[in-house]
The first five atom37 places (N, CA, C, CB, O) and aatype in JSON, in Angstrom:
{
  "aatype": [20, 20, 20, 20, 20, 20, 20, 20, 20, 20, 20, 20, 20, 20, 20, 20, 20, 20, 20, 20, 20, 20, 20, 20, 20, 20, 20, 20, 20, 20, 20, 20, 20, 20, 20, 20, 20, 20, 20, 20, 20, 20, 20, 20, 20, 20, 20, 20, 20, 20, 20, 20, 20, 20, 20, 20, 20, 20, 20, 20, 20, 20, 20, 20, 20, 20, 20, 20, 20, 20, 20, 20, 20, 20, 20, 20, 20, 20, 20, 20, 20, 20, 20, 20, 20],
  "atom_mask": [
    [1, 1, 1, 1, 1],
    [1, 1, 1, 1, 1],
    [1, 1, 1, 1, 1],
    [1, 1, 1, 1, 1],
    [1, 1, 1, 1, 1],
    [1, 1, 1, 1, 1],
    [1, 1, 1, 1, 1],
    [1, 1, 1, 1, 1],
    [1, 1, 1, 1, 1],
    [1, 1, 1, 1, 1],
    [1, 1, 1, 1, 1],
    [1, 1, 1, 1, 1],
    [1, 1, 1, 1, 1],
    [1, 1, 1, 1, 1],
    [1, 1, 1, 1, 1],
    [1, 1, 1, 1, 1],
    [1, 1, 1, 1, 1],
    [1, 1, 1, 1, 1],
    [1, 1, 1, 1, 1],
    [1, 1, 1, 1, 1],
    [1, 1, 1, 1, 1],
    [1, 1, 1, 1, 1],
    [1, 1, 1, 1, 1],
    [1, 1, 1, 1, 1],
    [1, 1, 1, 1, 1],
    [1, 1, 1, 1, 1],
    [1, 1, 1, 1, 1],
    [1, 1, 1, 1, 1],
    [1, 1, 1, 1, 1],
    [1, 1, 1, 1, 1],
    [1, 1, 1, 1, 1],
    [1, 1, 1, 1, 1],
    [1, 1, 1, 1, 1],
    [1, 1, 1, 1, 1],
    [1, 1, 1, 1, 1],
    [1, 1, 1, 1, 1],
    [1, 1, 1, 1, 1],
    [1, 1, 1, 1, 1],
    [1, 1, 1, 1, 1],
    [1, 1, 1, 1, 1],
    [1, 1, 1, 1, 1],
    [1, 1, 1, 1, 1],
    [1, 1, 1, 1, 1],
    [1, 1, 1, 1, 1],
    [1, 1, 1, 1, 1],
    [1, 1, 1, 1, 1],
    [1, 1, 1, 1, 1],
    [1, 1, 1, 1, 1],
    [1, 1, 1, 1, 1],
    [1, 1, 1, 1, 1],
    [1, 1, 1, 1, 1],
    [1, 1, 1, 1, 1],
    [1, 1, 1, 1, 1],
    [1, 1, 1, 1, 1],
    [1, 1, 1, 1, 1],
    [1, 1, 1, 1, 1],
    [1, 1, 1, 1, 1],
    [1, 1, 1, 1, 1],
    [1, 1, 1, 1, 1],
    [1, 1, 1, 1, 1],
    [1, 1, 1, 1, 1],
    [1, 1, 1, 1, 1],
    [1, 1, 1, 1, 1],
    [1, 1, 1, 1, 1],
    [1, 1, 1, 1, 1],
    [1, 1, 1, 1, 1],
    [1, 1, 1, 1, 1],
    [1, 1, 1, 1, 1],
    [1, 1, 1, 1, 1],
    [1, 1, 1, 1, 1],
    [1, 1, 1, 1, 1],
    [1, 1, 1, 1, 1],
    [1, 1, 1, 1, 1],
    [1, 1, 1, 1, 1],
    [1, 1, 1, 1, 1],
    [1, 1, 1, 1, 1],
    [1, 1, 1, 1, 1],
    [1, 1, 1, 1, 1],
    [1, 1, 1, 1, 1],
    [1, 1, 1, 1, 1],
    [1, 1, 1, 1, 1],
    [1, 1, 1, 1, 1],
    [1, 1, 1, 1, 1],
    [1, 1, 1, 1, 1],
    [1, 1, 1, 1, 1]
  ],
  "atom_positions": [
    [[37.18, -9.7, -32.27], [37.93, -10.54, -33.18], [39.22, -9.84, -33.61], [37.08, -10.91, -34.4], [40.16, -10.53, -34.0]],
    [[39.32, -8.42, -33.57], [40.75, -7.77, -34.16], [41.46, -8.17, -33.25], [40.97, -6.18, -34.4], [42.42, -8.91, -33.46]],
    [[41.06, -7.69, -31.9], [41.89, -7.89, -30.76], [42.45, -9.45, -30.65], [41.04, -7.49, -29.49], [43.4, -9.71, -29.91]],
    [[41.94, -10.22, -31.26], [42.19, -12.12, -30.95], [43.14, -11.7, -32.07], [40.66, -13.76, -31.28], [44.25, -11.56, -31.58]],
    [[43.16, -11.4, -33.59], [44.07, -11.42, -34.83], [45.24, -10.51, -34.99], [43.31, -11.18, -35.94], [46.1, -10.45, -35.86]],
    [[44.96, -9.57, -33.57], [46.43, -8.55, -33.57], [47.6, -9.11, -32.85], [46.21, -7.04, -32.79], [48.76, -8.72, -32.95]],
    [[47.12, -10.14, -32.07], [48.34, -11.0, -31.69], [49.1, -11.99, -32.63], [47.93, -11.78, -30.65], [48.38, -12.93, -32.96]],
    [[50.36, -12.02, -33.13], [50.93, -12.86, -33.99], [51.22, -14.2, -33.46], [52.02, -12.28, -34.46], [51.73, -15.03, -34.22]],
    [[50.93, -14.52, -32.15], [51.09, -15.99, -31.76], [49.16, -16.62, -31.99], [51.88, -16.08, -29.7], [48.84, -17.78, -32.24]],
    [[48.53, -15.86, -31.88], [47.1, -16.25, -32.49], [46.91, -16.45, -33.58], [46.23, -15.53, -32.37], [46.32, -17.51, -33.78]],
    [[47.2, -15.74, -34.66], [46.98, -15.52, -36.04], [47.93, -16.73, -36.19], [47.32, -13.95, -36.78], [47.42, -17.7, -36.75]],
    [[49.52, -16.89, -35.7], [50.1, -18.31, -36.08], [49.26, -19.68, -35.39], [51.75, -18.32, -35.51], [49.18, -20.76, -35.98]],
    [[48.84, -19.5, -34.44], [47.83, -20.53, -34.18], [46.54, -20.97, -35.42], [47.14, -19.96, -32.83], [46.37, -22.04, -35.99]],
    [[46.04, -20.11, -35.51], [44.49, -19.79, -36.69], [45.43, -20.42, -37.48], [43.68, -17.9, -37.32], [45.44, -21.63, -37.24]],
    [[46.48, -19.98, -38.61], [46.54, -20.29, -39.83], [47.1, -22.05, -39.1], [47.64, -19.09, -40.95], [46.38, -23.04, -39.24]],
    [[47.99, -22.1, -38.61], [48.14, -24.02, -38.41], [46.74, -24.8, -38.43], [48.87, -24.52, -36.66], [46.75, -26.03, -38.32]],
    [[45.45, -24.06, -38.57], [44.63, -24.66, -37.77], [43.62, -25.31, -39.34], [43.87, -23.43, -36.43], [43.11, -26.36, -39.75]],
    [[43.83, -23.52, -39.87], [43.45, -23.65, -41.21], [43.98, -24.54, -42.79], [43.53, -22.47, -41.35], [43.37, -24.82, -43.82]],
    [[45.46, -24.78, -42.29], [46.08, -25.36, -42.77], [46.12, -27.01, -43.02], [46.8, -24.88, -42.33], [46.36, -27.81, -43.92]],
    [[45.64, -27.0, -41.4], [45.48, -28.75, -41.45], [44.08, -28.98, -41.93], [45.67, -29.61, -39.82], [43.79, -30.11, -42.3]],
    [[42.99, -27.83, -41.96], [41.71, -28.39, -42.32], [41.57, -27.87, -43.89], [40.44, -27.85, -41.26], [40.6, -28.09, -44.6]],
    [[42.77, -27.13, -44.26], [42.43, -27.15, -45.79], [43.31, -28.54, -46.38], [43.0, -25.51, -46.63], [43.05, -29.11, -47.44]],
    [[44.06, -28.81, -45.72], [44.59, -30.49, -46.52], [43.63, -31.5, -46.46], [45.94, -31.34, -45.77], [43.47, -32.26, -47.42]],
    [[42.69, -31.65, -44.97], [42.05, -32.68, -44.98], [40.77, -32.26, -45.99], [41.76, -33.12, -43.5], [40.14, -33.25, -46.36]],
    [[40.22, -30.88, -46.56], [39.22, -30.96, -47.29], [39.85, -31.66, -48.53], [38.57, -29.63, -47.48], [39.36, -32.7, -48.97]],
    [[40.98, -31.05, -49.11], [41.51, -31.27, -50.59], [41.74, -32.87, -50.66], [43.05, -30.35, -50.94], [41.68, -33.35, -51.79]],
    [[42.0, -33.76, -49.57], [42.44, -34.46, -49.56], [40.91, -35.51, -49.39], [43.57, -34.23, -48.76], [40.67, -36.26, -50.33]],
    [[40.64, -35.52, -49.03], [38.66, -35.92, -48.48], [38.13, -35.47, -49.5], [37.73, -35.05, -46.98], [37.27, -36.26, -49.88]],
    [[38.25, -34.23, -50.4], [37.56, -33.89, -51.55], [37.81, -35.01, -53.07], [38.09, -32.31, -51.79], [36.97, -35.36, -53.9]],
    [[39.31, -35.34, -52.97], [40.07, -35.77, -53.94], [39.14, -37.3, -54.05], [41.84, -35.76, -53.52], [38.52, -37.83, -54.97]],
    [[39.43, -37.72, -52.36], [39.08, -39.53, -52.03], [37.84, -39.77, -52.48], [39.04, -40.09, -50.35], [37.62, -40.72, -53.22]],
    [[36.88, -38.9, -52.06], [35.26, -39.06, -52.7], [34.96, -38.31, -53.91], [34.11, -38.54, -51.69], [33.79, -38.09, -54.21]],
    [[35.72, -37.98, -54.45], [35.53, -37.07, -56.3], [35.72, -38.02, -57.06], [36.74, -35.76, -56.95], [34.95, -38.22, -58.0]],
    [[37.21, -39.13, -56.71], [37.7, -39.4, -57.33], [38.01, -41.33, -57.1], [38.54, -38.33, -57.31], [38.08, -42.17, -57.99]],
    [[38.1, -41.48, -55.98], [37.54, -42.61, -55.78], [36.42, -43.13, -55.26], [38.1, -43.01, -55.37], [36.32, -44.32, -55.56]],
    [[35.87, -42.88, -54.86], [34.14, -43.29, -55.0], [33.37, -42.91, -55.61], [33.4, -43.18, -54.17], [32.27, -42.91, -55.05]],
    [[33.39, -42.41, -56.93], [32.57, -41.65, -57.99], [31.28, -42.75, -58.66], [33.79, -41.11, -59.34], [30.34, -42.38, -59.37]],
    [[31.56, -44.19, -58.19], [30.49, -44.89, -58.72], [29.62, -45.04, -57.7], [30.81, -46.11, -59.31], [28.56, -45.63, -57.91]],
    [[29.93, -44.54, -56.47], [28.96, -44.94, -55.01], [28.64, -44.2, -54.69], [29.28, -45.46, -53.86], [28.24, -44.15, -53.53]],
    [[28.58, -42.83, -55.76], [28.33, -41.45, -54.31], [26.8, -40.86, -54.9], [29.99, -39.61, -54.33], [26.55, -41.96, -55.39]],
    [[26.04, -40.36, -55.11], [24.97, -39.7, -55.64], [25.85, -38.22, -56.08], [23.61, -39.57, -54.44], [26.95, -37.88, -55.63]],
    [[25.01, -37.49, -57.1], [25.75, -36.33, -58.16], [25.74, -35.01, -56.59], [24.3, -35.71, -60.17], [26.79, -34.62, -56.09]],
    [[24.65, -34.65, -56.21], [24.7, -33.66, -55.34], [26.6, -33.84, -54.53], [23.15, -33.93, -54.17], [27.47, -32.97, -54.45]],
    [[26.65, -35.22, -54.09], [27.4, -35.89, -53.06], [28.74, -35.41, -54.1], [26.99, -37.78, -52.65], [29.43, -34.48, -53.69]],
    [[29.03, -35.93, -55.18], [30.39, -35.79, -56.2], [30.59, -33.87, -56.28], [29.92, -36.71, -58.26], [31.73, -33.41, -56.21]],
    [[29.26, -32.8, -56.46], [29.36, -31.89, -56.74], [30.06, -31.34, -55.47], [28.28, -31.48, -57.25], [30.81, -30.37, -55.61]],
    [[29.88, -31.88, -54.24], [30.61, -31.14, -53.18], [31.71, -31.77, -52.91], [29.92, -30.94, -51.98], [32.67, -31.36, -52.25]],
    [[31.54, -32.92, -53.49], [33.25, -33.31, -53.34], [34.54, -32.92, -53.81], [33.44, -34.34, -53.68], [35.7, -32.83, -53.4]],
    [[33.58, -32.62, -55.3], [34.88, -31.8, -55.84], [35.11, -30.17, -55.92], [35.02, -32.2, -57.22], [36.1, -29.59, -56.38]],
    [[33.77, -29.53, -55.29], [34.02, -28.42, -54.13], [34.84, -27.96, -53.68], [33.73, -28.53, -53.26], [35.11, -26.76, -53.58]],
    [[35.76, -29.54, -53.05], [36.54, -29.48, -51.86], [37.98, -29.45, -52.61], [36.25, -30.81, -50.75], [38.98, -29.12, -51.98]],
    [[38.03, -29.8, -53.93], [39.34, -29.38, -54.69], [39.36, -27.79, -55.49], [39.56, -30.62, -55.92], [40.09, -27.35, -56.38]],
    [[38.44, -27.3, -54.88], [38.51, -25.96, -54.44], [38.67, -25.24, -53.51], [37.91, -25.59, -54.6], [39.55, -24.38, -53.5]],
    [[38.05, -25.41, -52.78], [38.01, -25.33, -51.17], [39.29, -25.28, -50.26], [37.3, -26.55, -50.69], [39.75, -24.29, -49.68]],
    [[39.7, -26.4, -50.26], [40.74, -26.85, -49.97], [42.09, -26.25, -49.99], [40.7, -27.67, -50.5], [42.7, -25.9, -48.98]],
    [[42.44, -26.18, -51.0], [43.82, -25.59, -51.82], [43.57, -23.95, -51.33], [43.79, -25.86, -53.94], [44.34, -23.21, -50.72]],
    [[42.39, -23.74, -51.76], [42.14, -22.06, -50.86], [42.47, -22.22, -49.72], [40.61, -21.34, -50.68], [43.67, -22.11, -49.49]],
    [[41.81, -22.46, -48.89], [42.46, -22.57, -47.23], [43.89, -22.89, -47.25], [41.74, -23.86, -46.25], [44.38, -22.28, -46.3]],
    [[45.12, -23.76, -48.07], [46.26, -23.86, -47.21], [46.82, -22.62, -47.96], [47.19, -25.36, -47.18], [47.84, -22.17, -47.43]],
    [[46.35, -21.92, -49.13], [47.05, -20.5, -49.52], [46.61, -19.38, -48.36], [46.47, -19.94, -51.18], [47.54, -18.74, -47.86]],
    [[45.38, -19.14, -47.95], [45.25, -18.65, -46.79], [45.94, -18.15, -45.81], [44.86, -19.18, -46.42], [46.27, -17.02, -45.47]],
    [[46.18, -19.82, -45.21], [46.61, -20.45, -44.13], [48.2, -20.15, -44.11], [46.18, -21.95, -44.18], [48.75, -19.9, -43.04]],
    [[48.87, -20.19, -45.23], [49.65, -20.02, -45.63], [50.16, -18.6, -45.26], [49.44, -20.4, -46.65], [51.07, -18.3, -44.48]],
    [[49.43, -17.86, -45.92], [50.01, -16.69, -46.05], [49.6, -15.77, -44.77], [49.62, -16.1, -47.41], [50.17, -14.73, -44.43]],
    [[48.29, -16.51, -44.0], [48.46, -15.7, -42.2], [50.18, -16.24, -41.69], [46.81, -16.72, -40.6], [51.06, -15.53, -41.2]],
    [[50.23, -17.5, -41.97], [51.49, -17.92, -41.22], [53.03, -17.0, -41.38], [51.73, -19.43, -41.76], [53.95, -16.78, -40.6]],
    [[52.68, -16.52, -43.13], [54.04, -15.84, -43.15], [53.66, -14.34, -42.57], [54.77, -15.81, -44.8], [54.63, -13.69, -42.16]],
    [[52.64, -13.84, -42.51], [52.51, -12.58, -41.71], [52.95, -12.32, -40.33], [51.31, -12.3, -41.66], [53.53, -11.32, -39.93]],
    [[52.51, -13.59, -39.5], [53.16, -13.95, -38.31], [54.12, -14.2, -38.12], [52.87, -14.62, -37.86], [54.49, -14.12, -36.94]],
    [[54.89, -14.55, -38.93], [56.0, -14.88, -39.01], [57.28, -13.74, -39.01], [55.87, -15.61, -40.03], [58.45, -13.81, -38.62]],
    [[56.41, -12.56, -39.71], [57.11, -11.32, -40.09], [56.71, -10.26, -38.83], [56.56, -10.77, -41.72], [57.39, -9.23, -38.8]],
    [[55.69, -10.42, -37.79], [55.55, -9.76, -37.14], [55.94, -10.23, -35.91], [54.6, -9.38, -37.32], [55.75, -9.67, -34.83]],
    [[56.62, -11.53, -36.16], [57.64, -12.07, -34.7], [58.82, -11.89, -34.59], [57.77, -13.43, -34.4], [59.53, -12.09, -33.6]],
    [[59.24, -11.31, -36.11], [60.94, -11.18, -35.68], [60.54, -9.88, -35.47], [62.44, -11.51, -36.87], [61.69, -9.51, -35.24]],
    [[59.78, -8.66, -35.34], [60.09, -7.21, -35.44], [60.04, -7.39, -33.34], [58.51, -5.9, -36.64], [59.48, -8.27, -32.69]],
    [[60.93, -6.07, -32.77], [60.93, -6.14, -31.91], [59.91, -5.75, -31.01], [61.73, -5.88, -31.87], [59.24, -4.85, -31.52]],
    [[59.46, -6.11, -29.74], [57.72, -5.3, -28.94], [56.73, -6.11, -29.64], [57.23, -3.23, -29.39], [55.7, -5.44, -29.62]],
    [[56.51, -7.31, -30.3], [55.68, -7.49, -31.12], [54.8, -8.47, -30.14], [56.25, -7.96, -32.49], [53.83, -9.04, -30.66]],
    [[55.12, -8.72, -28.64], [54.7, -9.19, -27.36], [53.14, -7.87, -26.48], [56.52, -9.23, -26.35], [52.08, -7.91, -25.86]],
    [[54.18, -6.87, -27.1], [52.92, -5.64, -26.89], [51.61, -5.86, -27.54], [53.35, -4.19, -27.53], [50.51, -5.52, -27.11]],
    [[51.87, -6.46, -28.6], [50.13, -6.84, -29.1], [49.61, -7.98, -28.5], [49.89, -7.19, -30.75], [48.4, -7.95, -28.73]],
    [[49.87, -8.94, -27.88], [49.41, -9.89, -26.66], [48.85, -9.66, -25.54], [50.23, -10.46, -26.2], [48.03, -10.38, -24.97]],
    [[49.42, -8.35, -25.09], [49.34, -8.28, -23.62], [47.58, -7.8, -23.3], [50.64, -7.01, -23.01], [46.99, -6.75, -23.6]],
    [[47.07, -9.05, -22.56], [45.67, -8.9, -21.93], [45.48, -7.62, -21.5], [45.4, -9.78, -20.78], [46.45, -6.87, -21.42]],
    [[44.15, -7.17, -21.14], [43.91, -6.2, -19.99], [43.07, -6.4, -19.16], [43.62, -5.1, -20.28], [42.9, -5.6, -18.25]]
  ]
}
């Protein structure tokens, strides 16, 4: 797994990935917390609004792999951490 996260075109892959699945939790968390709160059972509401936790964590995450990658693509050789063997 280091070897998959020392590449900065991976780690920018991972966080896009994390990013879109922390909007759809916050966003899926919000829809069933908050609009279906009379149809859902309590277990069902407690993980829904979970997900307005959940959620918002992953795109700070997601976020902040992206600006790491971001910082390790402008430095120069940063293709040397890609290269298979």
């Amino acid at each position: 797994m280091i070897e998959f996260l020392s590449c900065p075109k991976n780690v920018l892959r991972v966080s896009t990935q994390l990013l879109i699945a922390g909007l759809a939790v916050l966003l899926a968390g919000i829809g069933a917390g908050y609009g279906l709160e009379n149809v859902l059972s309590i277990p069902v509401l407690v993980l829904a609004h979970s997900g307005l936790i959940i959620g918002p964590t992953m795109l700070k995450i997601g976020y902040v792999m992206r600006l790491l990658a971001q910082h390790y693509m402008k430095k120069e050789g940063w293709e040397a951490n890609c290269a298979i063997a």
